[in-house]
C-alpha positions in Angstrom: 81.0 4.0 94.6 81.2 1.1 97.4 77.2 0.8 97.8 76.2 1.4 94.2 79.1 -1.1 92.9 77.8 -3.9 95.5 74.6 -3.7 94.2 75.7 -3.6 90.4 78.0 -7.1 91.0 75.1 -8.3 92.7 72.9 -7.6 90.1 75.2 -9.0 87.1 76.1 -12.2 89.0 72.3 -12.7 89.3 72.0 -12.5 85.3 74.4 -15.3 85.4 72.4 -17.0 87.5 69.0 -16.7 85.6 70.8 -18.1 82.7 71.6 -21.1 84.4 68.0 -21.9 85.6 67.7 -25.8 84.9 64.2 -25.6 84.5 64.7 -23.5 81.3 67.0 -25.6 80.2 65.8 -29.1 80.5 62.6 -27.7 79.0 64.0 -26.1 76.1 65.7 -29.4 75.2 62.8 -32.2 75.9 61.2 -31.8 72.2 62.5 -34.5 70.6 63.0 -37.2 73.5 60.9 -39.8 73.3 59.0 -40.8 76.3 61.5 -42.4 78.4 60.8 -45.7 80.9 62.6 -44.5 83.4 63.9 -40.4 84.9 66.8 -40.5 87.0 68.1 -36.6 88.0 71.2 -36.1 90.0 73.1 -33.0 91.3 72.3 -29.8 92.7 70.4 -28.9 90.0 68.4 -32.4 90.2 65.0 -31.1 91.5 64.7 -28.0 89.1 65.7 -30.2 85.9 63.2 -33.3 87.2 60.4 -31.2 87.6 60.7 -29.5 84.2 60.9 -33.2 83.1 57.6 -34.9 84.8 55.8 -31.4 83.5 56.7 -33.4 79.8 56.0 -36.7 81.2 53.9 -37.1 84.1 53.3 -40.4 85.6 56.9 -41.5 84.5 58.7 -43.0 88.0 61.3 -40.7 88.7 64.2 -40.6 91.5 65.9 -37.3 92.3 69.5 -37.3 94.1 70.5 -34.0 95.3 72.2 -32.2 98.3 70.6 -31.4 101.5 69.9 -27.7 101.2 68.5 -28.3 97.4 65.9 -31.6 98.4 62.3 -31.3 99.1 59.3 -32.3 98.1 58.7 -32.7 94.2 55.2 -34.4 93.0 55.8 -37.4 91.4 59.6 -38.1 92.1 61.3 -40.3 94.9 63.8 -37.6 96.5 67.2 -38.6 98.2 69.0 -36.1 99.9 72.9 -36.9 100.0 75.7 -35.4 101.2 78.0 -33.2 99.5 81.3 -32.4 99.3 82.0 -35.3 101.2 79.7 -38.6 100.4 77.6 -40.0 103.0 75.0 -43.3 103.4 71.9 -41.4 102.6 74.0 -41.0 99.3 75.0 -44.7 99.0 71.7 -45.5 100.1 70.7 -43.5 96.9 72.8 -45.0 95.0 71.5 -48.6 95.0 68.3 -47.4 94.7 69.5 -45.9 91.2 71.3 -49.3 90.6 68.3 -50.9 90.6 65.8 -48.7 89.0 68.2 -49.0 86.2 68.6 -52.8 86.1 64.8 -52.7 86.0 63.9 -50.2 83.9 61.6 -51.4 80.9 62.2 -48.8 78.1 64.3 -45.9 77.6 66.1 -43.9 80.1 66.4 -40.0 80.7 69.1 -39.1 82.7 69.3 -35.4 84.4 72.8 -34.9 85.2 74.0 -31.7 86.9 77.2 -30.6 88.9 77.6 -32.3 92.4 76.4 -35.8 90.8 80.0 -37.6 92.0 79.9 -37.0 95.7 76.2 -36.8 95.8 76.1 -40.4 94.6 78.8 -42.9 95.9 78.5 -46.6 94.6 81.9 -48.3 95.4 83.4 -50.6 93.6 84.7 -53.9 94.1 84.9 -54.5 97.8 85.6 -50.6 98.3 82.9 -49.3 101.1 81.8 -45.9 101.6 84.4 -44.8 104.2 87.5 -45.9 101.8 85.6 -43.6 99.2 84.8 -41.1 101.8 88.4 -41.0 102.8 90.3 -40.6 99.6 87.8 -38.2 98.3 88.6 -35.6 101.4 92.5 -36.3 100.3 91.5 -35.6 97.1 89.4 -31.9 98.1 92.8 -31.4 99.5 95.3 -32.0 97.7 94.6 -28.8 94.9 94.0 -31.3 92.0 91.5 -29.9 89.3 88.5 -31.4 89.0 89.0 -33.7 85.8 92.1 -35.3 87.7 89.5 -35.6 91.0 87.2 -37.3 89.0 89.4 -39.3 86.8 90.4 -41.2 90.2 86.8 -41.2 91.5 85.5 -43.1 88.1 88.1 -45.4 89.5 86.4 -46.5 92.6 82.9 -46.4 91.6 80.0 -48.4 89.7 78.0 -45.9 88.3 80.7 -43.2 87.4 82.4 -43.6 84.3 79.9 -44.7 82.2 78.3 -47.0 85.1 74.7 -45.4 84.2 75.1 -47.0 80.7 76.4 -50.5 81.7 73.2 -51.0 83.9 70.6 -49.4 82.1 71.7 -51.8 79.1 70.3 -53.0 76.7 68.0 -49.9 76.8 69.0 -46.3 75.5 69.8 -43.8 77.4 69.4 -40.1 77.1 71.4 -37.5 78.8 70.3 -33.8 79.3 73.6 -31.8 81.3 74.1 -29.0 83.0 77.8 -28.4 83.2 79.8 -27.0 86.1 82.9 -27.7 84.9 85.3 -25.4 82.9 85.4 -26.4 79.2 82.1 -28.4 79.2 84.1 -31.7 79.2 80.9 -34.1 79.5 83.2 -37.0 81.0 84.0 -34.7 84.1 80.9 -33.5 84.6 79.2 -35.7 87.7 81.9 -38.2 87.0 80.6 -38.7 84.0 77.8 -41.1 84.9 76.7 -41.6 80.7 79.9 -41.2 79.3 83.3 -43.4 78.5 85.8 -43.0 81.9 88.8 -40.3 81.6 91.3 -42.5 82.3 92.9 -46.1 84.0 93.7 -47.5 86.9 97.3 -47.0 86.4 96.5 -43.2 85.5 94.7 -42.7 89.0 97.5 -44.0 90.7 100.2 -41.7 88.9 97.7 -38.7 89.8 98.2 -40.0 93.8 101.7 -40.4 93.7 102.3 -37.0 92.2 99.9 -35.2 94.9 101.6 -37.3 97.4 98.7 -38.7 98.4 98.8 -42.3 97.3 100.3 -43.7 100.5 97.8 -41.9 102.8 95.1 -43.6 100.5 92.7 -46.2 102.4 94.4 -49.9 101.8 91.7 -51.0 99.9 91.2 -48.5 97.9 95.4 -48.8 96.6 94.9 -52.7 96.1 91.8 -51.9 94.6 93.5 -49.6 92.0 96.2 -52.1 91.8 94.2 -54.9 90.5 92.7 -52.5 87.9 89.4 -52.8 86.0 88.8 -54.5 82.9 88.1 -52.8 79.5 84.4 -53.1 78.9 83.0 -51.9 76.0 80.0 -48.9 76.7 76.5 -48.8 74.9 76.8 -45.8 73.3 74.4 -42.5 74.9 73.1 -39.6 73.7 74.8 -36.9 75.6 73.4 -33.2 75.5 75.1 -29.6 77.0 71.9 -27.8 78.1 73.9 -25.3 80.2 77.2 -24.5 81.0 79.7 -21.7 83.1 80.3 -19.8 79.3 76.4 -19.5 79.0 76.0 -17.7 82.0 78.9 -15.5 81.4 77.9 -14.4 78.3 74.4 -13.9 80.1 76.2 -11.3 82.3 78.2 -9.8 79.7 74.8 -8.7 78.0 73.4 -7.2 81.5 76.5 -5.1 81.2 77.3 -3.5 78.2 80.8 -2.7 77.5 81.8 -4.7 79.9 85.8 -6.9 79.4 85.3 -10.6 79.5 88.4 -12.2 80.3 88.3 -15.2 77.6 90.4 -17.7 79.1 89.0 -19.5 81.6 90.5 -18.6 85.5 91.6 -21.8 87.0 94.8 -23.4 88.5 95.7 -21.9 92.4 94.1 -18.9 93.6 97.1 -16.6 94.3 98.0 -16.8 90.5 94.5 -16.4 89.5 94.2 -13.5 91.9 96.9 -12.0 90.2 96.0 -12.4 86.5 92.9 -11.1 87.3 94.3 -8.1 88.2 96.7 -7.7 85.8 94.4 -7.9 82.6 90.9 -5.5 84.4 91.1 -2.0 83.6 88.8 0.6 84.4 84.7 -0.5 84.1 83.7 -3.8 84.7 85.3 -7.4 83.8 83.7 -10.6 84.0 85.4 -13.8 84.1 84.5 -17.3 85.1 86.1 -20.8 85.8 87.3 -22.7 89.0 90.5 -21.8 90.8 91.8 -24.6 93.9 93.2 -24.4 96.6 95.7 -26.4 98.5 94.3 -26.9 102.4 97.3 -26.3 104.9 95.6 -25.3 107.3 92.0 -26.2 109.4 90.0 -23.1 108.9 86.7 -22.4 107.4 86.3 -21.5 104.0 86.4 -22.0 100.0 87.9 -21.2 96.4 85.7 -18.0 96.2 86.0 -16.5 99.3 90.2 -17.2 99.7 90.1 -15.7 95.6 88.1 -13.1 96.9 90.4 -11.9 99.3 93.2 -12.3 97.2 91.6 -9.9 95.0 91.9 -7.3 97.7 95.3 -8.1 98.4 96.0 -7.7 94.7 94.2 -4.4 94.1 96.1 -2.7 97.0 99.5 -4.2 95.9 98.8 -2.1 92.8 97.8 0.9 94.6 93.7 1.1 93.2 91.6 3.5 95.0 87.7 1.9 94.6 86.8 -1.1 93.5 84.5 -4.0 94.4 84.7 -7.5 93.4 82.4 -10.7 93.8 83.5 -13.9 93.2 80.5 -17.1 93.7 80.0 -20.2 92.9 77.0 -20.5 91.1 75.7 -23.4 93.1 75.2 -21.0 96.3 77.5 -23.0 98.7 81.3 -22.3 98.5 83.5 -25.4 100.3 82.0 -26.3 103.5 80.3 -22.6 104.7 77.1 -21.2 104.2 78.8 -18.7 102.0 78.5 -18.2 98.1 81.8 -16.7 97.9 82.9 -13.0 98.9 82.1 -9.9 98.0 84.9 -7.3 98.9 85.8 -3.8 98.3 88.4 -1.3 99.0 88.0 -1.2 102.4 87.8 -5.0 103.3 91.2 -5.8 104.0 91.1 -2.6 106.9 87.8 -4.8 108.3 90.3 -7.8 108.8 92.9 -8.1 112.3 95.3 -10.6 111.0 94.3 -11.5 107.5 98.1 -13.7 106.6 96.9 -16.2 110.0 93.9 -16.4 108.5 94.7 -17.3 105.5 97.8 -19.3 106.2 94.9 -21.4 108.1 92.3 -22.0 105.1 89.9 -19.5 106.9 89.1 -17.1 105.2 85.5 -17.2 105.7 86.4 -15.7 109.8 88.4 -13.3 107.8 84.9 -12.2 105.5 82.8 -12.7 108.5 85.1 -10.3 110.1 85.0 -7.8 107.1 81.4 -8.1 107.0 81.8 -9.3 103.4 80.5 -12.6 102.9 78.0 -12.9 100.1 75.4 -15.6 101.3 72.9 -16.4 98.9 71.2 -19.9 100.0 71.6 -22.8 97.8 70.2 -21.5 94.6 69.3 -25.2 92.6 71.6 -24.7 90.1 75.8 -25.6 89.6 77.3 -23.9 86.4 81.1 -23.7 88.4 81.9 -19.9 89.5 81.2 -16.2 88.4 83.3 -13.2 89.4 82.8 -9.4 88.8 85.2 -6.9 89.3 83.7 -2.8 88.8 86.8 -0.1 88.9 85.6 3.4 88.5 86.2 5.1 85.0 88.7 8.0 85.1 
């Protein structure tokens, strides 16, 4: 069933995909926005979701922050191209250029916020620079913290996170249109949460360090930075609206497979637990699941969340002794850690394609090991970030 079963994941993560077009989304939602002063669209959705939006209001100045394999030309908009996982100065550079279009906007605000927003657009704080940011973010990527706790410290250490879009548009309303990537839709997570009220304190960013043991590896700055603390300001108040999420798109892919078992909960937390729970609740058919697993980096290789759970999978599967199977597991955004790779798409026969698969993954690579199996999926940046998709097709008896 290997060939047909490739195609048939393929062809169900793809339904995910479709359902998590920004276009669509920012269109279906534009109806009863008012014709806003100002559109500012960052992510890796940023292009897709600004260009539905200058289709509603042409002539509107526009600036689009998005990652390098996303940006290009987009009539109408200014386009910044930023780096992402790990912030850069075409992103700070960005960044002040948002500052100020927001200290000078003249009316209302629309704001087109999509996953990838946080690294993609780095304003320090304080006396912070890009490098102290730059540092404790890779710590961070690191140190198998789920994203709310990631972003909790990164509202921390930056002026437009954490409701910074709001204190500098002010007095003028903003609008928010979001496409989430983050489990659970929490709109304060997603981006950093550029229009909405911060997750947490100073004090709570530094607890978070201290129990990932990364606090005294943490840029000097950036811990008397945290140790000073920011004062409680009061936020103008937003109006914040889900136009696509990671449930969306599943339930997209559940319909382009009939009968198939959605696992409800949400797979997340380390990727050899997820592996296995995955395995231990899929029968025969097809089940669908989505979410984002972490990992913790021990080692120097190459590779992602999708491609180590992936493999894991395979591991799984022939612990328990199944005969077929195939199994893809993506992120939606097309780019999986730093690789060229989606995520992994792996069958029976994978682990057989790999020569030392435990070196590889003691070393964080397992894109060599995928490369080596032949089993990367690589699907180019694909302009949208909804978090990850996996499908998993066992023959029926």
């Amino acid at each position: 069933m290997t060939d047909h079963g490739r195609a048939e994941a393929k062809r169900i993560f793809a339904a995910g995909l479709k359902a998590a077009d920004p276009y669509r989304a920012v269109v279906g939602h534009l109806g009863d926005v008012e014709e806003p002063a100002l559109i500012i669209a960052i992510g890796k959705a940023a292009m897709r979701m600004a260009d539905a939006a200058l289709g509603r209001f042409a002539g509107v100045r526009c600036l689009v922050v998005t990652n390098y394999e996303n940006a290009g030309a987009l009539d109408g908009a200014e386009v910044f191209a930023a780096g992402h996982p790990v912030p850069d100065e075409n992103g700070a550079a960005a960044a002040r250029a948002v500052r100020a279009a927001l200290q000078a906007a003249q009316g209302p605000v629309l704001a087109l916020i999509s996953g990838g927003g946080s690294a993609l657009l780095p304003a320090p704080a304080g006396d912070l620079t890009l490098a102290d940011k730059a540092a404790v973010n890779t710590l961070l990527l690191g140190a198998g913290m789920d994203i709310r706790a990631i972003n909790l410290v990164r509202q921390q250490l930056s002026d437009l996170k954490g409701g910074g879009f709001l204190r500098h548009a002010a007095p003028h309303p903003v609008t928010a249109l979001i496409l989430s990537d983050v489990v659970g839709d929490d709109l304060a997570v997603i981006a950093s949460g550029p229009t909405v009220a911060p997750i947490g304190t100073a004090s709570d960013a530094i607890a978070l360090m201290k129990g990932a043991d990364i606090w005294e590896k943490a840029p000097e700055p950036v811990r008397t930075h945290l140790l000073k603390g920011k004062p409680a300001v009061a936020l103008p108040s937003a109006r914040n609206r889900l136009v696509g999420s990671n449930a969306l798109s599943l339930a997209a892919m559940q319909a382009a497979a009939p009968g198939a078992t959605v696992l409800s909960d949400p797979i997340e937390g380390d990727v050899a637990e997820a592996a296995r729970r995955i395995c231990d609740r899929a029968g025969p058919g097809i089940t669908l699941w989505g979410g984002e697993t972490t990992v913790v980096l021990r080692g120097t290789g190459r590779g992602g969340r999708n491609q180590e759970l992936a493999l894991r999978i395979a591991l799984a599967a022939r612990a328990r002794g199944w005969g077929d199977f195939v199994c893809l597991q993506a992120g939606s955004d097309g780019r999986d850690g730093p690789t060229d790779a989606a995520g992994g798409l792996v069958d029976q026969g994978t682990l057989d394609r790999i020569s030392d698969l435990d070196a590889l993954l003691a070393d964080n690579d397992s894109y060599a090991a995928l490369a080596e199996a032949g089993d990367l999926l690589i699907t180019g940046a694909t302009g949208t970030n909804v978090a990850d998709l996996g499908v998993l097709i066992r023959p029926r008896a």
